[in-house]
Biotite code that builds the C-alpha atoms (Angstrom):
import biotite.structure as struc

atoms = struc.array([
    struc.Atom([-11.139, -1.437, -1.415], chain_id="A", res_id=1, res_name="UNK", atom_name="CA", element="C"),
    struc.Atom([-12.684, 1.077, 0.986], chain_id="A", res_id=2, res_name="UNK", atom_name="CA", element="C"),
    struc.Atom([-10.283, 3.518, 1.986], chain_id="A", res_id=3, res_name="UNK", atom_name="CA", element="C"),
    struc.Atom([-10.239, 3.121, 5.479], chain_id="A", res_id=4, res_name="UNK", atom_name="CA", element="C"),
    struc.Atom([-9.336, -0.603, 4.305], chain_id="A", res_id=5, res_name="UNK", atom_name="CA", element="C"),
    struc.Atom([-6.249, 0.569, 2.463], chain_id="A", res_id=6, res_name="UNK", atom_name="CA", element="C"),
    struc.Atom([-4.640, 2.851, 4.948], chain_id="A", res_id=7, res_name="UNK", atom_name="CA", element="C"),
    struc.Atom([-5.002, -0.251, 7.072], chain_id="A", res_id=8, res_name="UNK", atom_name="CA", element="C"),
    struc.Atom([-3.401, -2.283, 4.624], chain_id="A", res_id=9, res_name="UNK", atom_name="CA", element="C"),
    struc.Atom([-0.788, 0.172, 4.185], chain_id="A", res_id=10, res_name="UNK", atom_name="CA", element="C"),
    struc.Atom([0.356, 0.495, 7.673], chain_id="A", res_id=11, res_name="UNK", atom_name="CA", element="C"),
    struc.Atom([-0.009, -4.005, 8.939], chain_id="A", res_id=12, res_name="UNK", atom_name="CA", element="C"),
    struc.Atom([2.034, -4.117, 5.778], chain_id="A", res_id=13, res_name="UNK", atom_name="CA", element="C"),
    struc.Atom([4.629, -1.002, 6.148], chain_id="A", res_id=14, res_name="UNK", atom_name="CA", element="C"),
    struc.Atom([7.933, -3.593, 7.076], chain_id="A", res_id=15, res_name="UNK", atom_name="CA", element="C"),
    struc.Atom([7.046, -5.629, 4.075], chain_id="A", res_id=16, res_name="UNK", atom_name="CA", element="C"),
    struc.Atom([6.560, -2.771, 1.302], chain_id="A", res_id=17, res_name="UNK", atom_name="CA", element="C"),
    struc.Atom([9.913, -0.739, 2.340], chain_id="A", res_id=18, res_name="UNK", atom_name="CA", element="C"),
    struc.Atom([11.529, -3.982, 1.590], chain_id="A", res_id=19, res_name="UNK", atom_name="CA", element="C"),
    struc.Atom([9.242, -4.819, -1.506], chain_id="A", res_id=20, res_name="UNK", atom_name="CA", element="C"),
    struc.Atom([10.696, -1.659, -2.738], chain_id="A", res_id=21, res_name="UNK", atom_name="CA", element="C"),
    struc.Atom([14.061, -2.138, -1.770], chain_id="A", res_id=22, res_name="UNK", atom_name="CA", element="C"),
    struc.Atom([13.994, -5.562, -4.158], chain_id="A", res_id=23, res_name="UNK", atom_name="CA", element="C"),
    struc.Atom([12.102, -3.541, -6.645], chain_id="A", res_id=24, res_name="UNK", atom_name="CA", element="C"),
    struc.Atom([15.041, -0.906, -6.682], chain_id="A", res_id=25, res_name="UNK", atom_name="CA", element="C"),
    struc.Atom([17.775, -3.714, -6.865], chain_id="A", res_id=26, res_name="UNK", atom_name="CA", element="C"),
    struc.Atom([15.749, -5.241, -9.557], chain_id="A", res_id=27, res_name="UNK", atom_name="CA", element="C"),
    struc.Atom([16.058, -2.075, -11.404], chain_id="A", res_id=28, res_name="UNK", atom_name="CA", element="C"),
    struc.Atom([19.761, -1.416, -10.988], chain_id="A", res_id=29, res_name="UNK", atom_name="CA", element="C"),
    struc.Atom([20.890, -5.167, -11.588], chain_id="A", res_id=30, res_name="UNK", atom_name="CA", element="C"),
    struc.Atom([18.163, -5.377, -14.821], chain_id="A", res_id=31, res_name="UNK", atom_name="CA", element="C"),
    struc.Atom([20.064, -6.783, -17.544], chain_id="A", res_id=32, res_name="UNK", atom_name="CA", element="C"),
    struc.Atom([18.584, -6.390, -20.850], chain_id="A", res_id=33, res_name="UNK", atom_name="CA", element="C"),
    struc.Atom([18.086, -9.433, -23.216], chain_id="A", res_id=34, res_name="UNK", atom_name="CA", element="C"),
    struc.Atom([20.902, -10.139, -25.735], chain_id="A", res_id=35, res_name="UNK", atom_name="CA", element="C"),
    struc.Atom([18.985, -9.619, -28.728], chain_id="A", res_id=36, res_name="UNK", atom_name="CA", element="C"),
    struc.Atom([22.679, -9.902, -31.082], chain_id="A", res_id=37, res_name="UNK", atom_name="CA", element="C"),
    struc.Atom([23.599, -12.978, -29.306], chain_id="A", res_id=38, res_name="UNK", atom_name="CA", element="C"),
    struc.Atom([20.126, -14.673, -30.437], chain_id="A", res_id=39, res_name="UNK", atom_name="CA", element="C"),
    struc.Atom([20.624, -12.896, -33.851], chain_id="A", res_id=40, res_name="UNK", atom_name="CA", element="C"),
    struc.Atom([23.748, -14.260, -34.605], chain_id="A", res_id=41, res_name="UNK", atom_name="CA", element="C"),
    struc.Atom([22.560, -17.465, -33.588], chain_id="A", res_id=42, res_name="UNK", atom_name="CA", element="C"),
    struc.Atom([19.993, -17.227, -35.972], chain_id="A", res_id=43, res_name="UNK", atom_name="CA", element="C"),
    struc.Atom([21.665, -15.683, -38.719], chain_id="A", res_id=44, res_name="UNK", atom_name="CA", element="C"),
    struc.Atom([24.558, -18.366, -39.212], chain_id="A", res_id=45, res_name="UNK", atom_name="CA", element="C"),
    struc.Atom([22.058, -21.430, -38.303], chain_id="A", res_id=46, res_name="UNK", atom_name="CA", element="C"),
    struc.Atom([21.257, -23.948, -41.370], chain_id="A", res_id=47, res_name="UNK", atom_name="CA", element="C"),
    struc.Atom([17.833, -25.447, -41.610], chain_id="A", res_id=48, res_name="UNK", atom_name="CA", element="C"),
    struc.Atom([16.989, -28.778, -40.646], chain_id="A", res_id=49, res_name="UNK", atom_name="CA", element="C"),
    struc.Atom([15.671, -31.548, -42.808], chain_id="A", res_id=50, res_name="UNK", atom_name="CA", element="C"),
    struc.Atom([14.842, -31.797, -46.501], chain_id="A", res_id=51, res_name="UNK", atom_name="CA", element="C"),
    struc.Atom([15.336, -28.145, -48.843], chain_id="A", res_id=52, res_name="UNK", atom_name="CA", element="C"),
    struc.Atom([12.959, -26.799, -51.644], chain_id="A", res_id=53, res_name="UNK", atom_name="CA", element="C"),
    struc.Atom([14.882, -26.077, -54.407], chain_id="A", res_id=54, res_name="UNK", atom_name="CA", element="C"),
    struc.Atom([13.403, -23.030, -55.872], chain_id="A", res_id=55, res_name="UNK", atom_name="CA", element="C"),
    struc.Atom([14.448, -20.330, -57.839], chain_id="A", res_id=56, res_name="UNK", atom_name="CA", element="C"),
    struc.Atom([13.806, -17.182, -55.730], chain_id="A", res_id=57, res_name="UNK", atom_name="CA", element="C"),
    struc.Atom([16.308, -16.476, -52.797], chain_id="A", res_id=58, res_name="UNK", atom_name="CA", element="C"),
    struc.Atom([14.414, -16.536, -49.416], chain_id="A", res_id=59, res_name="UNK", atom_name="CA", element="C"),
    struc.Atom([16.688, -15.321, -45.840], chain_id="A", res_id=60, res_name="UNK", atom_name="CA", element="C"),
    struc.Atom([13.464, -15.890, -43.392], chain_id="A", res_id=61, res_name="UNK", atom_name="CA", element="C"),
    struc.Atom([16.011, -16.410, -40.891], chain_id="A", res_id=62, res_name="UNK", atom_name="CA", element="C"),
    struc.Atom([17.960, -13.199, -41.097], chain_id="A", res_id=63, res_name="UNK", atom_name="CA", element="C"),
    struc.Atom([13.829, -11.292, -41.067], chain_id="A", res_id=64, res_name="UNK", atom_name="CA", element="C"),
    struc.Atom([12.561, -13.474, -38.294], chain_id="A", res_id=65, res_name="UNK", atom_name="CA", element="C"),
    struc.Atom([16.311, -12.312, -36.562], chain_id="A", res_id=66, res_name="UNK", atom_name="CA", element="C"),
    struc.Atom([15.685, -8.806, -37.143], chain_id="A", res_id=67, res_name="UNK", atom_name="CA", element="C"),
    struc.Atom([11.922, -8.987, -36.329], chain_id="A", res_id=68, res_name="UNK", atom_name="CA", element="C"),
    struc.Atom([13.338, -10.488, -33.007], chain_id="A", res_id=69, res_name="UNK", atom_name="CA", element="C"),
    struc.Atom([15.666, -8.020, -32.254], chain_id="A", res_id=70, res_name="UNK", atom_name="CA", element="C"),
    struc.Atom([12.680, -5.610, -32.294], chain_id="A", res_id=71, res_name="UNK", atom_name="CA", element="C"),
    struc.Atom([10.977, -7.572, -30.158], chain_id="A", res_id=72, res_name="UNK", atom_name="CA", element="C"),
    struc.Atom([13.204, -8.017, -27.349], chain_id="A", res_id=73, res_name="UNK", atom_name="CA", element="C"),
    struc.Atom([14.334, -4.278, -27.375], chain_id="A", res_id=74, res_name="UNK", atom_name="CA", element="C"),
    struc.Atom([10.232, -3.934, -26.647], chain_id="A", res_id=75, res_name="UNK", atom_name="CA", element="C"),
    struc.Atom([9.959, -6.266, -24.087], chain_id="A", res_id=76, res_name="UNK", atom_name="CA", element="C"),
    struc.Atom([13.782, -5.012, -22.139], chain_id="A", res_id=77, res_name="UNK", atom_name="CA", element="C"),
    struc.Atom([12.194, -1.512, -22.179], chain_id="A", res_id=78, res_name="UNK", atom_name="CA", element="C"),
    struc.Atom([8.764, -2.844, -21.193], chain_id="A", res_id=79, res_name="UNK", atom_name="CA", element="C"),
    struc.Atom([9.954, -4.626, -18.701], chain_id="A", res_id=80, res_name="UNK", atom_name="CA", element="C"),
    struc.Atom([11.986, -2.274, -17.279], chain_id="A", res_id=81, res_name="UNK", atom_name="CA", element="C"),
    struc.Atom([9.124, 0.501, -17.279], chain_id="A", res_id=82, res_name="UNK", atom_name="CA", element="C"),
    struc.Atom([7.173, -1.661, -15.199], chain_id="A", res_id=83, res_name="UNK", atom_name="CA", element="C"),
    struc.Atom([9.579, -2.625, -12.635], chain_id="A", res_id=84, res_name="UNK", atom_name="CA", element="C"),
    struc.Atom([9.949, 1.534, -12.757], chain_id="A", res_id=85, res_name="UNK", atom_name="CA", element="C"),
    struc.Atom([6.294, 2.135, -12.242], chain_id="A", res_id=86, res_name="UNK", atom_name="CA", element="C"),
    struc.Atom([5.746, -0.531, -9.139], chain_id="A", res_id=87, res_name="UNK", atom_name="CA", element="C"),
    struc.Atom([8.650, 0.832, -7.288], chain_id="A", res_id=88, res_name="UNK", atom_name="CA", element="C"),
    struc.Atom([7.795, 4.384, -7.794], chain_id="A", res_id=89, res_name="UNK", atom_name="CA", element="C"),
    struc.Atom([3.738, 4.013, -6.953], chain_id="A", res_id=90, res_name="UNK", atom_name="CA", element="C"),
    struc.Atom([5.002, 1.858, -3.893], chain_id="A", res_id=91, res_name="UNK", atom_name="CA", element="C"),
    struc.Atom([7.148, 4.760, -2.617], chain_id="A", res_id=92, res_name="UNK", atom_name="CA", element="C"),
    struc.Atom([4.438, 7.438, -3.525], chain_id="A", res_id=93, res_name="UNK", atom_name="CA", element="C"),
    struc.Atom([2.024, 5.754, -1.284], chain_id="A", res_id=94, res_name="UNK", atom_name="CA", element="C"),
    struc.Atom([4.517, 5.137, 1.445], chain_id="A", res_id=95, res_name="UNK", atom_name="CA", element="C"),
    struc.Atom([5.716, 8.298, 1.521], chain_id="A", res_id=96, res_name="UNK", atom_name="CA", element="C"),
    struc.Atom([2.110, 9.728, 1.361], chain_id="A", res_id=97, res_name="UNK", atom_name="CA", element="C"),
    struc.Atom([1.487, 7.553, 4.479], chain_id="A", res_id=98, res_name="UNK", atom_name="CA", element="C"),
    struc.Atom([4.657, 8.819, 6.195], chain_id="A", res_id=99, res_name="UNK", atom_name="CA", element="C"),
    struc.Atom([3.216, 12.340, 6.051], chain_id="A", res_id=100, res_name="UNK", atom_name="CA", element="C"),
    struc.Atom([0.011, 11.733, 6.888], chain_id="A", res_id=101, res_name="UNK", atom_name="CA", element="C"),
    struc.Atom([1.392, 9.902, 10.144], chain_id="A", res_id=102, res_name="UNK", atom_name="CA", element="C"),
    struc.Atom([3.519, 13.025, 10.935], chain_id="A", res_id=103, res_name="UNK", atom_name="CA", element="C"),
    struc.Atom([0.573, 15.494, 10.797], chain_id="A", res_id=104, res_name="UNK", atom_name="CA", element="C"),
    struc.Atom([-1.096, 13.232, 13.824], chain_id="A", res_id=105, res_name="UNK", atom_name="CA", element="C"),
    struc.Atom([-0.879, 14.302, 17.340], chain_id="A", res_id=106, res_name="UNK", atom_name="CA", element="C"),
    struc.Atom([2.499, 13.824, 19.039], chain_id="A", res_id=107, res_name="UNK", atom_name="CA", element="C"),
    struc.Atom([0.757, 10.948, 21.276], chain_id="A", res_id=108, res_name="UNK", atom_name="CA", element="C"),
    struc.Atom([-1.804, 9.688, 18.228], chain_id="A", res_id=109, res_name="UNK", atom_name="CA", element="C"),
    struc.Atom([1.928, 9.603, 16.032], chain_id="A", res_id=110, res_name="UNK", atom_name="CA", element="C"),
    struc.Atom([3.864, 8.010, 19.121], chain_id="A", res_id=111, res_name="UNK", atom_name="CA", element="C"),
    struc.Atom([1.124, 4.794, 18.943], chain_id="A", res_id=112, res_name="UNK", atom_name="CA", element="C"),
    struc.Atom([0.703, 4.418, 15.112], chain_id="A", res_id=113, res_name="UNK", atom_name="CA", element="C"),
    struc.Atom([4.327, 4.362, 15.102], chain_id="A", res_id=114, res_name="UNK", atom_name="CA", element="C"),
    struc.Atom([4.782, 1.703, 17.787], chain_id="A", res_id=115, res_name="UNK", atom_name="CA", element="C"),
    struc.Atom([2.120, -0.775, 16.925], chain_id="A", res_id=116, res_name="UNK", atom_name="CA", element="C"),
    struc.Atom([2.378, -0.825, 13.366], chain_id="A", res_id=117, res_name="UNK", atom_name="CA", element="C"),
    struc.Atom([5.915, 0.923, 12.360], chain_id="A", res_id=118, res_name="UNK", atom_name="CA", element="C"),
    struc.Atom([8.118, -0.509, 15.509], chain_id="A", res_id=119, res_name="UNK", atom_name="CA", element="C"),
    struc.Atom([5.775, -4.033, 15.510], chain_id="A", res_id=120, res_name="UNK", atom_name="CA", element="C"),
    struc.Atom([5.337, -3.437, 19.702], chain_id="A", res_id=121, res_name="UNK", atom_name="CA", element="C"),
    struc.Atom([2.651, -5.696, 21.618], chain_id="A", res_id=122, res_name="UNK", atom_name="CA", element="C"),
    struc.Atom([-0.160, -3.624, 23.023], chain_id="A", res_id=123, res_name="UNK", atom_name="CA", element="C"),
    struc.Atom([1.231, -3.935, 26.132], chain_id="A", res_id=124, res_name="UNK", atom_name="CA", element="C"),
    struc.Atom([4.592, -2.805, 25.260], chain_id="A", res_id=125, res_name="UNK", atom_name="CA", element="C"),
    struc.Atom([3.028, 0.039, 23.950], chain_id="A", res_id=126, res_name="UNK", atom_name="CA", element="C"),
    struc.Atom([0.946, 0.473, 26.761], chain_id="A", res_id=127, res_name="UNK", atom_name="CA", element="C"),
    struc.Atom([3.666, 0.707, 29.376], chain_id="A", res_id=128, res_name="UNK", atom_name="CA", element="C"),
    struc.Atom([6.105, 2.634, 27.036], chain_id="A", res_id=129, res_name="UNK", atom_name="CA", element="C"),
    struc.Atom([3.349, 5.379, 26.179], chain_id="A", res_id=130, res_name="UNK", atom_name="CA", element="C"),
    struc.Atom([2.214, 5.407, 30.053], chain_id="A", res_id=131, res_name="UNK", atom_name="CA", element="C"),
    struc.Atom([-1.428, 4.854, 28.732], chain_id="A", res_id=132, res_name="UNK", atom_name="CA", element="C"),
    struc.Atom([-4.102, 2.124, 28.994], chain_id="A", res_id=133, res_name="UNK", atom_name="CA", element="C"),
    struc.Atom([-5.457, -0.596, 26.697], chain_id="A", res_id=134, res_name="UNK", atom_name="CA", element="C"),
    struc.Atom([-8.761, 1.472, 26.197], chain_id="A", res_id=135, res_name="UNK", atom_name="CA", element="C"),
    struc.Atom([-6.803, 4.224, 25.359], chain_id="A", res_id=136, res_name="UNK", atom_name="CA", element="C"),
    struc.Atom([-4.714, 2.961, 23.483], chain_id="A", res_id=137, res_name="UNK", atom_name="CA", element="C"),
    struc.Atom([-7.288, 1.174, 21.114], chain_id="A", res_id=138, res_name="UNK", atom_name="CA", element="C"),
    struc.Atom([-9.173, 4.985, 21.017], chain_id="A", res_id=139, res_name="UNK", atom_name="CA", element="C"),
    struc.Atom([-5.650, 6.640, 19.742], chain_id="A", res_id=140, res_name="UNK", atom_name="CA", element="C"),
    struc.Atom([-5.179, 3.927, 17.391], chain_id="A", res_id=141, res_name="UNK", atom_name="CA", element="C"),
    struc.Atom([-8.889, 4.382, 15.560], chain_id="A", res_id=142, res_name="UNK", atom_name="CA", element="C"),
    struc.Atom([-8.437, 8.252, 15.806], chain_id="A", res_id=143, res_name="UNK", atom_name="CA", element="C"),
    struc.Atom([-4.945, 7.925, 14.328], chain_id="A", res_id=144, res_name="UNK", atom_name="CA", element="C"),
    struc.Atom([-6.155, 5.596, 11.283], chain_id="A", res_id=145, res_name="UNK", atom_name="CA", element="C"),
    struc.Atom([-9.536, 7.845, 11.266], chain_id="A", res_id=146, res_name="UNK", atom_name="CA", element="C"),
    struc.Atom([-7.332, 10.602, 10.412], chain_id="A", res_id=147, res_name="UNK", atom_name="CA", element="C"),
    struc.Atom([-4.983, 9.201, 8.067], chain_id="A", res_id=148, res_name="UNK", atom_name="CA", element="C"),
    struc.Atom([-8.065, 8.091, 5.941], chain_id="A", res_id=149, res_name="UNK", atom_name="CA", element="C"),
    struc.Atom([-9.252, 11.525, 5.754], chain_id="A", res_id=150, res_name="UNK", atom_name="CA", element="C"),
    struc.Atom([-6.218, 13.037, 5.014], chain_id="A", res_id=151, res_name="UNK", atom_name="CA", element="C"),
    struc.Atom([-5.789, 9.990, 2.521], chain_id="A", res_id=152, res_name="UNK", atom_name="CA", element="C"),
    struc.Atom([-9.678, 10.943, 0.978], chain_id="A", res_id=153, res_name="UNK", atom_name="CA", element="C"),
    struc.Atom([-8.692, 14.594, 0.568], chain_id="A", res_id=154, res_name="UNK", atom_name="CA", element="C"),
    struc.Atom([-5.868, 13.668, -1.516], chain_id="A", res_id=155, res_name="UNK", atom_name="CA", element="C"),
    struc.Atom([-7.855, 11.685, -3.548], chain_id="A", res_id=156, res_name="UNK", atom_name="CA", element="C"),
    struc.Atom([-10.068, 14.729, -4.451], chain_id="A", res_id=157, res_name="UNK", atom_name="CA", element="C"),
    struc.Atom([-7.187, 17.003, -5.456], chain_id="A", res_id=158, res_name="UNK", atom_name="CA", element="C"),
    struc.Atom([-5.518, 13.872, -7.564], chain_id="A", res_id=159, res_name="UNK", atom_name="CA", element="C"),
])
């Protein structure tokens, strides 16, 4: 994706990713790990089913397969919750990237990104609120996202 593309992504879709990182947050807090001892136990005291081999070594598969599970699940819990950690936190990196990029615009270029794609406003809405026409308002809209993407490009050569 082009990254005049993205920033264009980023700010049609601002509403939606502040509250795709609010769920990611809750999903964080209210994560509840896997009960590995519950499953273990379950495991451990369980008989087999169906006919027995009589042989002469002892074999406890069950109580390895438990313990190889327990493993297992505190993998995937910490896994699990690294990723949930990772989306939320690249989510409010970019948003808060954006945020700054909007606020080193023009007070008027600012007032219009913000309106249109922050506040949701109908051209005309904006029109009328901002005291400026259509034409002009289309120009400070492709200045404002021209800028944005620059700013956006010169971060991506320091990164």
């Amino acid at each position: 994706m082009e990254t005049r593309e993205y920033v264009e992504y980023l700010l049609k879709n601002y509403n939606e990713i502040l509250k795709d990182i609010d769920q990611l947050k809750f999903e964080y807090k209210a994560f509840k790990d896997l009960e590995s001892e519950e499953v273990i136990e379950v495991l451990n005291f369980s008989s087999a089913s169906g006919d027995r081999v009589i042989t002469s070594n002892i074999s406890d598969k069950t109580c390895k397969i438990a313990l190889v599970y327990n493993e297992v699940a505190k993998r995937m819990n910490k896994e699990s919750r690294q990723e949930i950690y990772k989306m939320m936190k690249a989510a409010e990196f970019e948003i808060t990237r954006l945020n700054y990029c909007i606020e080193r615009l023009e007070p008027k270029i600012r007032e219009v990104i913000k309106k249109i794609f922050m506040e949701k406003l109908s051209w005309s809405n904006v029109c009328q609120k901002c005291s400026i026409s259509e034409k002009t308002l289309n120009k400070y809209k492709n200045r404002g996202i021209d800028e944005i993407t620059s700013m956006f490009n010169l971060s991506r050569l320091v990164s």
